[in-house]
C-alpha positions as CSV (number, residue, x, y, z in Angstrom):
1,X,0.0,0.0,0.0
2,X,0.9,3.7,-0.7
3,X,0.4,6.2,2.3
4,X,-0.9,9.2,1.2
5,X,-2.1,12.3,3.1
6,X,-5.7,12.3,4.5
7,X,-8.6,14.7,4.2
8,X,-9.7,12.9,7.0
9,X,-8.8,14.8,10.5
10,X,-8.5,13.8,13.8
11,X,-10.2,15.3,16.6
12,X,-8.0,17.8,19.1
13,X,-10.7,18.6,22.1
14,X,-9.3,15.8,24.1
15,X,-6.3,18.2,24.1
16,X,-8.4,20.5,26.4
17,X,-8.3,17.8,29.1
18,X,-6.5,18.4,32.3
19,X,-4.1,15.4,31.7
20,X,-2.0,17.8,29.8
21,X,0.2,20.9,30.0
22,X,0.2,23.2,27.6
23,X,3.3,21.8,26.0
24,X,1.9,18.6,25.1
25,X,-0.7,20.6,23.4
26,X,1.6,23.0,21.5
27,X,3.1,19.2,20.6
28,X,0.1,17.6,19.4
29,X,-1.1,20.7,17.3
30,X,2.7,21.4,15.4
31,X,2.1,17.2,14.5
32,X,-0.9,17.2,13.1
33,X,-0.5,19.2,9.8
34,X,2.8,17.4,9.3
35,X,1.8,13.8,9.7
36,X,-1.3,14.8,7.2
37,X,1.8,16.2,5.0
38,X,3.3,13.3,4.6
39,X,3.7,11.0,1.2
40,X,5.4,7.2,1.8
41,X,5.3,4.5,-0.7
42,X,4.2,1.4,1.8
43,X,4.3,-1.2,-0.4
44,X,8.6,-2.4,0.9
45,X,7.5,-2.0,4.4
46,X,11.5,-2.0,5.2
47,X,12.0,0.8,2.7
48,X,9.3,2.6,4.1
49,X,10.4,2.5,7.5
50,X,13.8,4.2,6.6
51,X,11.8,6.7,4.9
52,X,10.3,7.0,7.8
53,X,12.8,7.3,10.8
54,X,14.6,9.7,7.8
55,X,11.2,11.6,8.2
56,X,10.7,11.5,11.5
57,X,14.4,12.7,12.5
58,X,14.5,15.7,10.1
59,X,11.0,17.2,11.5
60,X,12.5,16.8,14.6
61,X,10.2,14.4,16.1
62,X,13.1,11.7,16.9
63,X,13.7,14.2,19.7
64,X,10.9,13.5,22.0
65,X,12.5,9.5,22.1
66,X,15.6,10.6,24.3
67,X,16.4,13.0,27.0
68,X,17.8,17.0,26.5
69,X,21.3,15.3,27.6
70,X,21.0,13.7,24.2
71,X,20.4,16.1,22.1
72,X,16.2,16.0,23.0
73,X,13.5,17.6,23.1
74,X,12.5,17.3,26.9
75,X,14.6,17.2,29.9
76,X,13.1,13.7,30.1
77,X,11.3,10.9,28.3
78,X,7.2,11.5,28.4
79,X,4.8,9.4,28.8
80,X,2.1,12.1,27.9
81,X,4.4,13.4,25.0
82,X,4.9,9.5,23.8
83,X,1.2,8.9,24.1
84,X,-0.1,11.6,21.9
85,X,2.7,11.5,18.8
86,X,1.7,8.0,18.8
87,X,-1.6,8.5,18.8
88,X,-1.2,11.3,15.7
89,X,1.3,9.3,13.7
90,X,-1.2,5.8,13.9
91,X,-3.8,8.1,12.9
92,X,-2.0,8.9,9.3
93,X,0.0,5.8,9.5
94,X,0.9,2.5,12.0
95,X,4.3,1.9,9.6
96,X,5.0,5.9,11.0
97,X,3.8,5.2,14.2
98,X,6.1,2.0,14.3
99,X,9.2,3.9,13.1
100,X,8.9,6.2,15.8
101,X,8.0,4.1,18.4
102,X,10.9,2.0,17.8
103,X,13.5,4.4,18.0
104,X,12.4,5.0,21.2
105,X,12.0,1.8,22.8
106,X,15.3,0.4,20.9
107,X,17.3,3.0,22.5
108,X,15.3,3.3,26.1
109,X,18.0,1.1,28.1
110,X,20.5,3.4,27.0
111,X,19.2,6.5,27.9
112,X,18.5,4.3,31.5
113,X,21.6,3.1,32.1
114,X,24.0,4.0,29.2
115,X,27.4,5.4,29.8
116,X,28.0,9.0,28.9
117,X,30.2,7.2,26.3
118,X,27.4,4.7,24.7
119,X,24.6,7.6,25.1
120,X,27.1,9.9,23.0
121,X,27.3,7.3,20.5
122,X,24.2,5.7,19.8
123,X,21.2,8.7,21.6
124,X,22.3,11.8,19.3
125,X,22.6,9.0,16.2
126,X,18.6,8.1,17.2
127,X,17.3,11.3,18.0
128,X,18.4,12.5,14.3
129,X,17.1,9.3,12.4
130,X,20.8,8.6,11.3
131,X,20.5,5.3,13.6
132,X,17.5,2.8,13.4
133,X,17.3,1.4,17.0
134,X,15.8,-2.3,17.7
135,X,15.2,-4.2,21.3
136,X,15.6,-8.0,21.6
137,X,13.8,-9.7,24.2
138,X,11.9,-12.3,23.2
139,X,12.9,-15.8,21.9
140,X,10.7,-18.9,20.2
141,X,10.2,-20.1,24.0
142,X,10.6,-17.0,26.0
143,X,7.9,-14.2,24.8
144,X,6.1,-13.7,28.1
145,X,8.3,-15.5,30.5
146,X,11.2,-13.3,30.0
147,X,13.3,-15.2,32.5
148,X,13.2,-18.6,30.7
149,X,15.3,-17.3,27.8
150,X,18.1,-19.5,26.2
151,X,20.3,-16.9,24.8
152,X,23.5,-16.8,26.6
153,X,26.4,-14.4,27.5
154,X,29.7,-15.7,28.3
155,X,32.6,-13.7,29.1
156,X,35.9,-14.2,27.2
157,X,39.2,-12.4,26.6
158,X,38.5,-8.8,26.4
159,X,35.1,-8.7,25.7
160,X,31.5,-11.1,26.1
161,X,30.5,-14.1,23.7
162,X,26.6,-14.6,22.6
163,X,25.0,-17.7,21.7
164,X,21.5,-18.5,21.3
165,X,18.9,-16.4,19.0
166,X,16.2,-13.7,19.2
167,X,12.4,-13.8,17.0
168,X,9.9,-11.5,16.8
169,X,12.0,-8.6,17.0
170,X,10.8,-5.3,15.3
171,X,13.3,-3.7,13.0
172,X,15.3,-6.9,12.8
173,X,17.6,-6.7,10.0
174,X,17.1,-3.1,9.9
175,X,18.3,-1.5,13.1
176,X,21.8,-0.1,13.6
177,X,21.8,-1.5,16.7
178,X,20.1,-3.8,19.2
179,X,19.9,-3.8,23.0
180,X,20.2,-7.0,23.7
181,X,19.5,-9.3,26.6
182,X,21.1,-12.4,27.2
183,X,21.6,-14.8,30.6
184,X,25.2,-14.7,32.2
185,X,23.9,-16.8,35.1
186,X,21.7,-19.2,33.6
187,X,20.5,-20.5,36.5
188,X,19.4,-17.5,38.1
189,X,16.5,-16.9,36.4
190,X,15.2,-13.3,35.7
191,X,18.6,-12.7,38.1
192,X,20.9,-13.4,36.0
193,X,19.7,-11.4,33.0
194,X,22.6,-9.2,31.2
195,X,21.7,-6.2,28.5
196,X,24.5,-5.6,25.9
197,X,24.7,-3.3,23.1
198,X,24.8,-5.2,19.5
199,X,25.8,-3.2,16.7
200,X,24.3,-5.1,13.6
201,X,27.7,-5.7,11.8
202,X,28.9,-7.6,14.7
203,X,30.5,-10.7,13.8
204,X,28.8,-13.8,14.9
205,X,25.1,-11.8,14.6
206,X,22.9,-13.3,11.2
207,X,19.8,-11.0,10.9
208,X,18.7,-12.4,7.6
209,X,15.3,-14.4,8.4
210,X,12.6,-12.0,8.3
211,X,9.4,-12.6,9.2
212,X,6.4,-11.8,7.1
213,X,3.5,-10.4,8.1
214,X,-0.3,-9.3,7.1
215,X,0.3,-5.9,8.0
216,X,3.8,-3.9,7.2
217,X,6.1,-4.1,9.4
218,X,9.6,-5.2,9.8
219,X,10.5,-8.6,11.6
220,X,13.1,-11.0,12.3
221,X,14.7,-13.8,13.8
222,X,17.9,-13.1,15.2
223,X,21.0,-15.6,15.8
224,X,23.8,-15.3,17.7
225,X,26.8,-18.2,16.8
226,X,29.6,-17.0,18.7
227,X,29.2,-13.3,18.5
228,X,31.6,-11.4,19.8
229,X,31.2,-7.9,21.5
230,X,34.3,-5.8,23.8
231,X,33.4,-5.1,27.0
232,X,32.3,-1.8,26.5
233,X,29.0,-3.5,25.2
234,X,28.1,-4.3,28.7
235,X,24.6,-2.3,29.3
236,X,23.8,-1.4,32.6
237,X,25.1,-3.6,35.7
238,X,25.9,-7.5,35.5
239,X,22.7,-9.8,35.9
240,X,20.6,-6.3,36.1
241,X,19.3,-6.7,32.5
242,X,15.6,-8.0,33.8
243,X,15.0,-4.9,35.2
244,X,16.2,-2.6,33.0
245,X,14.0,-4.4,30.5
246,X,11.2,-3.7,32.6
247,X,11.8,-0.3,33.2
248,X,12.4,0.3,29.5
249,X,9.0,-1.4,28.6
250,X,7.1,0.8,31.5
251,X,8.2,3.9,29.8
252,X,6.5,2.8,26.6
253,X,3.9,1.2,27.8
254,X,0.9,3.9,27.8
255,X,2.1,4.9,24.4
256,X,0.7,1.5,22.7
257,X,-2.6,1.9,24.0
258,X,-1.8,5.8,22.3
259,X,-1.0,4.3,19.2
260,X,-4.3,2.1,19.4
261,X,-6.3,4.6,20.0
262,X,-5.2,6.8,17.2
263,X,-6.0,3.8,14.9
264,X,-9.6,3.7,16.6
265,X,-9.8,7.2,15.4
266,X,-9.1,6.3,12.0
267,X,-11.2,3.3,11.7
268,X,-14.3,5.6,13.1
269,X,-13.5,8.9,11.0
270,X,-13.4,6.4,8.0
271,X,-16.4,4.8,9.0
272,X,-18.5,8.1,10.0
273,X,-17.3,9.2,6.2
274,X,-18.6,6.2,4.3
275,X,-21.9,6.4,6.1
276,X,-22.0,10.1,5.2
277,X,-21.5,9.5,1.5
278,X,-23.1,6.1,0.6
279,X,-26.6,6.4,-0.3
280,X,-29.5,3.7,0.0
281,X,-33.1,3.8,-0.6
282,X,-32.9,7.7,-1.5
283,X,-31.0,8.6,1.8
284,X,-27.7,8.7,3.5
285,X,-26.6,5.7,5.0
286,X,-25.8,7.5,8.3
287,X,-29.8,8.4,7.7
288,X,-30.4,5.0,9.3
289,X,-31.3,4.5,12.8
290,X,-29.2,1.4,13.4
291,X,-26.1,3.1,11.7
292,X,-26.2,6.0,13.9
293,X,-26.4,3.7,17.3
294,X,-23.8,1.3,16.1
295,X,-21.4,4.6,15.4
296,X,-22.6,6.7,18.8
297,X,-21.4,3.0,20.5
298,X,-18.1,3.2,18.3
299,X,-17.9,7.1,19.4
300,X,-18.4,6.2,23.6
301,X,-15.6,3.1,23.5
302,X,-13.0,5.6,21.3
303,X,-13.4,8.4,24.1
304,X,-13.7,5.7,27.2
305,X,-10.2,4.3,25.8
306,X,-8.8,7.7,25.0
307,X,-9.6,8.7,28.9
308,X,-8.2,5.2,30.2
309,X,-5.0,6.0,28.0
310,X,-4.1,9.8,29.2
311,X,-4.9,8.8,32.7
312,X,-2.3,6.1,32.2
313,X,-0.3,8.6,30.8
314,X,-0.8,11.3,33.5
């Protein structure tokens, strides 16, 4: 599919709720006519998503994904901020919504516990789009269960070892980089968890099995045979990679039920249009009694989601 800017606009009173400050409106307003702006060819979802984060980094939007520190827009990552670029981009288009979200969450364990060293390297890089970001977490018998995953760290001379693989991991193939996590006490459990940063020409790292899906998006299967990092891949403390995960996830987490909701807006601005304009026994669809009930019921679950999600947020 081809993206292509929308007549269709999404609605900004929720803006006048008193989950935000007047920053996150400013925010929300400056994205709107620019996501509607916006032209991507869809069809090479991998394509598209470098067009994308290449997009997203020169309107300075990539900013809002890492602290001032970094070269961001806030002092701080914000869950209000996160929740309603989301929930703009989805609107237009889940492949930009991805892109952004993903720079974000690839890169959240640095900005928690990077060096001053690793943030310079890899924040500034994400923030601008020149870096595509990815996090690998789950593995074909670890999705949930974070702490039953096989991969494993082992350290050698002058650096760490991996061995083991990754699926299901957004931007796979793509990213620059991946923040890894891997066991170095495997019988430890969620204790003995390790993040490390992967740069995707590392040797020992195959990133070739992609995963295809219904809807665009970019997926892969990771797999680490004997892939080598220096120790200055080490992310965070030793066997303190289960909660950094958390802690990364947390930050994003009100920000997918953003994204969500901005496709809910879609889906019922599309809807209330084709009601509007497709005619039936002399009148209106819309004109219909059961129509207008069945998108009144569509109208109260948007707005009950959208207050659930800046609550969250808040």
């Amino acid at each position: 599919m081809s993206f292509v800017p929308t007549t269709l606009v999404p609605p900004t009173a929720h803006l006048a709720l008193p989950f935000f400050a007047d920053e996150h409106r400013t925010l929300a307003r400056d994205m709107l006519p620019w996501a509607a702006a916006q032209t991507v060819d869809e069809h090479d979802d991998r394509a598209a998503c470098r067009d994308w984060v290449q997009r997203l980094g020169s309107g300075g939007w990539l900013r809002y994904c890492v602290p001032a520190a970094a070269g961001g827009a806030l002092e701080r990552l914000d869950s209000r901020a996160l929740v309603l670029l989301r929930e703009t981009l989805a609107f237009h288009s889940p492949l930009a919504d991805f892109a952004f979200a993903m720079q974000g969450l690839g890169s959240g364990a640095i900005t928690l516990a990077g060096t001053l060293d690793q943030q310079a390297r890899y924040l500034r890089a994400v923030a601008s789009g020149e870096k595509i970001a990815a996090f690998a977490l789950s593995e074909p018998q670890a999705g949930s269960d974070v702490a039953a995953m096989a991969l494993r760290a082992q350290p050698v001379a002058g650096g760490w070892r991996l061995d083991g693989e990754k699926t299901w991991i957004s931007n796979g193939g793509l990213a620059d980089f991946y923040c890894v996590f891997a066991k170095t006490e495997p019988d430890a459990g969620a204790r003995g968890i390790t993040a490390f940063i992967v740069d995707a020409q590392a040797p020992g790292l195959d990133s070739s099995e992609h995963i295809a899906l219904m809807a665009p998006h970019p997926l892969a299967t990771l797999r680490f045979d004997g892939c080598t990092l220096g120790a200055e891949a080490l992310l965070g403390e030793r066997n303190g990679g289960f909660k950094l995960a958390m802690r990364t996830l947390d930050i994003f987490r009100a920000s997918v039920a953003g994204a969500a909701l901005g496709m809910a807006r879609r889906a019922l601005a599309e809807a209330v249009a084709h009601a509007q304009s497709r005619r039936m026994f002399g009148q209106t669809l819309a004109d219909f009694q059961l129509t207008q009930a069945k998108l009144g019921e569509m109208a109260a679950l948007v707005d009950a989601g959208a207050l659930l999600t800046y609550r969250a947020a808040w």
